[in-house]
C-alpha positions as CSV (number, residue, x, y, z in Angstrom):
1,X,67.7,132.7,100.8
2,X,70.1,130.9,102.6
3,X,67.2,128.6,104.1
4,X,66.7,127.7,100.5
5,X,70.1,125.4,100.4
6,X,68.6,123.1,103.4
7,X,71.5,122.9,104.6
8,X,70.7,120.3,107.1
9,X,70.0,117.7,104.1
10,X,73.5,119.0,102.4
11,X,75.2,117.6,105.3
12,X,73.4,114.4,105.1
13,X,75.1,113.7,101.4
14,X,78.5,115.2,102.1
15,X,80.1,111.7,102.9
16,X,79.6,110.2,99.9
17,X,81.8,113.1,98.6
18,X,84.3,112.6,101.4
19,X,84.3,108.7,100.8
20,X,85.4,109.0,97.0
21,X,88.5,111.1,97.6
22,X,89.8,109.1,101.2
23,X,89.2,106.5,98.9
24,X,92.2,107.9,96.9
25,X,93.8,108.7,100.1
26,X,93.9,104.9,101.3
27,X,95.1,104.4,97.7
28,X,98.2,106.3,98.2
29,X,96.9,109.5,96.6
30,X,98.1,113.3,97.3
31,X,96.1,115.1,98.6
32,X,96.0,119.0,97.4
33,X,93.7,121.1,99.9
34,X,93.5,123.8,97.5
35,X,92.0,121.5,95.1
36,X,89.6,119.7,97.3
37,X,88.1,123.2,98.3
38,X,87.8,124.1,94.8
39,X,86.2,120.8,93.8
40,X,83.7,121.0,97.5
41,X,83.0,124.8,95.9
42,X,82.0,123.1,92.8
43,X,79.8,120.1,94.6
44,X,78.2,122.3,96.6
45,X,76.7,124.5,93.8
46,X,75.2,122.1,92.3
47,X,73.8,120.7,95.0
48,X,72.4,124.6,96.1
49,X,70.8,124.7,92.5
50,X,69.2,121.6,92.6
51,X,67.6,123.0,96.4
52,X,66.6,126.1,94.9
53,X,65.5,124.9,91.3
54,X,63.0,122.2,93.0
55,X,61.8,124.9,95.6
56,X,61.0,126.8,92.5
57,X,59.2,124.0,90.8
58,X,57.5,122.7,93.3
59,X,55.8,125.6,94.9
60,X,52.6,124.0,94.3
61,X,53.2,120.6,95.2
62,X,55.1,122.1,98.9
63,X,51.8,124.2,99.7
64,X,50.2,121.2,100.8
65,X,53.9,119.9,102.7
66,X,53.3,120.2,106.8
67,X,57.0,120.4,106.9
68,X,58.4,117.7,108.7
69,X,62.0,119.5,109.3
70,X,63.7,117.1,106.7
71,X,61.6,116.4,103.9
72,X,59.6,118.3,101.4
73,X,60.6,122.0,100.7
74,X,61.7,124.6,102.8
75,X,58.8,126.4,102.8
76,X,60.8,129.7,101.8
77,X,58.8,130.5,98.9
78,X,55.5,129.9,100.4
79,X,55.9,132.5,102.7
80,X,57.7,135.3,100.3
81,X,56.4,134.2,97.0
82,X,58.0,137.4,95.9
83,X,61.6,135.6,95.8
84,X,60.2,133.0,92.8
85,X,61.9,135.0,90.3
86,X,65.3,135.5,92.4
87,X,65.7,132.2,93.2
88,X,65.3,130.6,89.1
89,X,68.0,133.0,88.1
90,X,70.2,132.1,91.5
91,X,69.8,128.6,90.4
92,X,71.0,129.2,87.2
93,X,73.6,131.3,88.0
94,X,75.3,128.3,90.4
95,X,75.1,125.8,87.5
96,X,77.2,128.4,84.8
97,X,79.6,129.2,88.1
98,X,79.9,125.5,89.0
99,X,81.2,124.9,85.4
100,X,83.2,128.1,85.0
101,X,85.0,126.8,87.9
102,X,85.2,123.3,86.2
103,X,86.9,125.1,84.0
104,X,90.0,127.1,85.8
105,X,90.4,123.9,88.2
106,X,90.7,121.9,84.9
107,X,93.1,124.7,83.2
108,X,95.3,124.9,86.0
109,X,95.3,121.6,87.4
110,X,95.6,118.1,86.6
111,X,92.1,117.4,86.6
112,X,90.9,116.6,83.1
113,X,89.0,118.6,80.9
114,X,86.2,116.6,80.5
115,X,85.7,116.3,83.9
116,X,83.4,119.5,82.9
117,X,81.1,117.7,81.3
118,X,81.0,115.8,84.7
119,X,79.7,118.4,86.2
120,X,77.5,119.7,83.6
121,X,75.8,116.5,83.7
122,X,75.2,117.0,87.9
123,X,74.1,120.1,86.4
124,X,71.4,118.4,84.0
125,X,69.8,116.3,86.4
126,X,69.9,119.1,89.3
127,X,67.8,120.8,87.2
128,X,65.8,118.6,85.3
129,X,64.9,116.2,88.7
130,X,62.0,118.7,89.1
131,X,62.2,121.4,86.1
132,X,60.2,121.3,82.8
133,X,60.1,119.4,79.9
134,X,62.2,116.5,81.5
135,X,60.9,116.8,85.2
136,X,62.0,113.3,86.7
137,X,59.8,113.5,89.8
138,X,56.5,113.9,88.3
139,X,57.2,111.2,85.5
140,X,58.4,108.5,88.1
141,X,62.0,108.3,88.0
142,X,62.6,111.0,90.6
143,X,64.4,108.2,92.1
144,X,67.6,107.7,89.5
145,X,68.5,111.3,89.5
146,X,69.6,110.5,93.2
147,X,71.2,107.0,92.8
148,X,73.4,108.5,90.1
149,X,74.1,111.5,92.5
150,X,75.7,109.4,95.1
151,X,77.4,107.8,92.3
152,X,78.9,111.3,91.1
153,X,79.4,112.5,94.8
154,X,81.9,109.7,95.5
155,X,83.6,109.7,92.1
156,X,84.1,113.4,92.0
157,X,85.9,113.1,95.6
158,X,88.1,110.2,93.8
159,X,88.7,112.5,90.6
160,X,89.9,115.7,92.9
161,X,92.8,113.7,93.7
162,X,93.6,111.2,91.2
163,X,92.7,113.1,87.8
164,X,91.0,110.0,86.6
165,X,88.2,107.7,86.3
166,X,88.5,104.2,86.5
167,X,87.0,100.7,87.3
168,X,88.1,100.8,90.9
169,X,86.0,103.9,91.9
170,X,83.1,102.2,90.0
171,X,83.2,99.1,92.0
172,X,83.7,101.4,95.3
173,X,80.9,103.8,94.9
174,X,78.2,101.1,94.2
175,X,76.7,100.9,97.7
176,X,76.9,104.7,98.7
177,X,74.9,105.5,95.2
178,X,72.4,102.8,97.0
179,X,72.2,104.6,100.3
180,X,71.9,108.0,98.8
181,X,69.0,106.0,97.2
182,X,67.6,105.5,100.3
183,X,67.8,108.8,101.5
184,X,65.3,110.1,98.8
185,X,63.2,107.2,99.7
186,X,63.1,107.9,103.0
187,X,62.8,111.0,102.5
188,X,59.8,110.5,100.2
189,X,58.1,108.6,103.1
190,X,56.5,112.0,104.9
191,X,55.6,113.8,101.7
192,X,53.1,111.0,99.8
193,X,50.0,113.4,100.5
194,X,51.7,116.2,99.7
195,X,52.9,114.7,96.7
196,X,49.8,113.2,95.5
197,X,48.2,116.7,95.9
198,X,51.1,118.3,93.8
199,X,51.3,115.9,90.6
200,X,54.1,113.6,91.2
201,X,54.9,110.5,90.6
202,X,57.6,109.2,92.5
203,X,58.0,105.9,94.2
204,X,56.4,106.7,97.0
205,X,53.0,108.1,95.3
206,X,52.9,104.9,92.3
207,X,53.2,101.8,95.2
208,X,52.5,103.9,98.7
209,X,54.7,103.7,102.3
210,X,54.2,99.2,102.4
211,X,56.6,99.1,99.6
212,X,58.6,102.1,100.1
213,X,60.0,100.4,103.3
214,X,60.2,96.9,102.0
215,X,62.2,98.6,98.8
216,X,64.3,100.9,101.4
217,X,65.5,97.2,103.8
218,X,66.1,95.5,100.4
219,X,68.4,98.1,99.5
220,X,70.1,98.6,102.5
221,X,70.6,94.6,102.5
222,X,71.9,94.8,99.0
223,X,74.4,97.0,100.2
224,X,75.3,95.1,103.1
225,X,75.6,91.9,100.9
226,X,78.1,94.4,98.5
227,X,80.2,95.2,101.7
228,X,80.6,90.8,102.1
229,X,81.1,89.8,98.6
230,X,83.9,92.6,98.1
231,X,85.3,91.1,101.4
232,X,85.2,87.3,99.9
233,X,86.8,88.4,96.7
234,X,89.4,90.2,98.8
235,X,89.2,93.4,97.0
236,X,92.1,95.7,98.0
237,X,92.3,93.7,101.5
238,X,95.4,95.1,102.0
239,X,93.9,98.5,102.4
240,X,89.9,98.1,103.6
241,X,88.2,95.5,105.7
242,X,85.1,95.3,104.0
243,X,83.8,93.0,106.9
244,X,83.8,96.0,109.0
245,X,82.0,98.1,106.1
246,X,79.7,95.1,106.1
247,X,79.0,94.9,109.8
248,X,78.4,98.5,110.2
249,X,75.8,98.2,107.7
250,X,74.2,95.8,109.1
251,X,72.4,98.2,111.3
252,X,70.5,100.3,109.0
253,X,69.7,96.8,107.1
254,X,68.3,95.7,110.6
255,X,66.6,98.7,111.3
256,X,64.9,99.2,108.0
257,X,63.2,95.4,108.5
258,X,62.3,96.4,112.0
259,X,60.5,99.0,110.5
260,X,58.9,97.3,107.8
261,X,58.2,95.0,109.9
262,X,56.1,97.5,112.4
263,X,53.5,98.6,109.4
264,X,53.8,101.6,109.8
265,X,52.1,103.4,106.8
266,X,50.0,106.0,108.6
267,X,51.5,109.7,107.9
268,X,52.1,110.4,111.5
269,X,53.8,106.9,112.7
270,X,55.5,106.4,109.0
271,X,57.3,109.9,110.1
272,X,58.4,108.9,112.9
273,X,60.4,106.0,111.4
274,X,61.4,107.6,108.7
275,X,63.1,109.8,110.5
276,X,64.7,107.1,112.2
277,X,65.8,105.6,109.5
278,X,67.5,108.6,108.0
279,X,69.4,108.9,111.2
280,X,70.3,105.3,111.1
281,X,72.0,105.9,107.5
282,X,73.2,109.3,108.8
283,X,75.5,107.9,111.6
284,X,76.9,104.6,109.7
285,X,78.0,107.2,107.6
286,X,79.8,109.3,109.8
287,X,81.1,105.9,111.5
288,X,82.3,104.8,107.9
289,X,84.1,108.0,107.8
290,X,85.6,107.5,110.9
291,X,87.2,104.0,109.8
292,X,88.4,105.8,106.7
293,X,89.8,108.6,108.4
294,X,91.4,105.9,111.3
295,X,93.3,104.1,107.8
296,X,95.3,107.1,107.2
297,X,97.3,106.8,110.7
């Protein structure tokens, strides 16, 4: 069950949590370990429902998925079809716990109370990205679900230590909701066959792998062009460099033309830069983490 989580893919959105509350950190923020836990404990089952929910969903559409390690399912169900029924009521018991949780940490804290309906709408789309009657991902906006993730990620962090929500988190988490964007993109990029066997219709299935990597290097260079025009307009200069957030990346924006660029739209080849490319965003993220964490000294 625990290969259900993909935990590997967890770890590839956990920064967009941890930039929302150094965010607040470099702000002059407390930090409260305690609370950060429980918020992470809250996060994270979500994100474990949504993993189990869409394995549960898409059972049909991953029996065709050749499992490329980092897309598509986890292949769990396929080989003990007998854990279908355990893993719908798992799912749905992380989504009543994440909000029970929501709860105490609002009761006893100074997070606010609505910050439960927060989480019960990470809740909503966890669910309803692949689950009936809404199902994002065969209607062909599979893609939002994820943009407004990396949205809630980073505000969540920010909320955990400053009990609010505010214009300045909204400006700040633009470009990471755009990379965790990219990462369903990208991660879209292996599964089209699959997909087009199992009845979606996500980006990647309505306008094939040529525009899938043109849309991913557009993105990244929106982003990049976010990280400069915060650094004109001198937005909290006296804490961030946004040249350096903008020169760092750069190198996915670079990397995703390269691609692009290379035509690669053949299953095997478009795999192999794909995975590149997720790697790319993977490590500017760690190295954006790193400048964060380097502010605090």
């Amino acid at each position: 069950m625990i290969k259900l989580t993909r935990g590997h893919i967890g770890i590839g959105v956990i920064p967009s949590f941890l930039f929302g509350s150094l965010f607040a950190l470099i702000l002059g923020y407390e930090f409260n370990l305690y609370i950060f836990l429980w918020g992470f404990l809250i996060i994270f089952l979500i994100y474990a429902s949504a993993a189990y929910i869409n394995d549960y969903y898409d059972f049909e559409a991953d029996q065709y998925n050749r499992q490329f390690g980092f897309s598509g399912g986890s292949g769990v169900l396929q080989k003990h079809p007998h854990l279908k029924g355990l893993t719908k009521i798992l799912a749905i018991i992380f989504i009543i716990l994440s909000l029970i949780f929501t709860v105490i940490l609002s009761y006893y804290t100074f997070i606010p109370f609505w910050s439960v309906g927060f989480i019960a709408i990470g809740g909503f789309f966890s669910w309803f990205y692949s689950g009936p009657p809404i199902r994002f991902s065969y209607r062909g906006m599979g893609e939002f679900p994820h943009f407004l993730a990396g949205f809630m990620n980073t505000t969540w962090g920010y909320i955990l230590l400053t009990g609010t929500f505010d214009l300045q988190i909204l400006i700040f988490a633009i470009p990471f909701s755009l990379h965790l964007l990219n990462v369903i993109l990208i991660f879209e990029i292996p599964d089209k066959e699959a997909d087009i066997h199992g009845g979606k219709r996500n980006f990647i299935v309505n306008h094939g792998r040529k525009k899938s990597y043109l849309l991913i290097s557009i993105i990244f260079w929106i982003s990049t062009l976010y990280f400069m025009i915060l650094a004109f307009s001198q937005w909290y200069v006296n804490y961030i460099n946004f040249w350096i957030l903008a020169l760092i990346s750069v190198i996915p924006s670079l990397y995703s033309s390269y691609t692009y660029l290379k035509k690669p739209f053949e299953q095997k080849k478009a795999t192999f830069y794909a995975i590149r490319n997720a790697v790319a965003l993977f490590t500017i993220s760690i190295v954006i983490l790193i400048y964060f964490i380097s502010l605090q000294f």
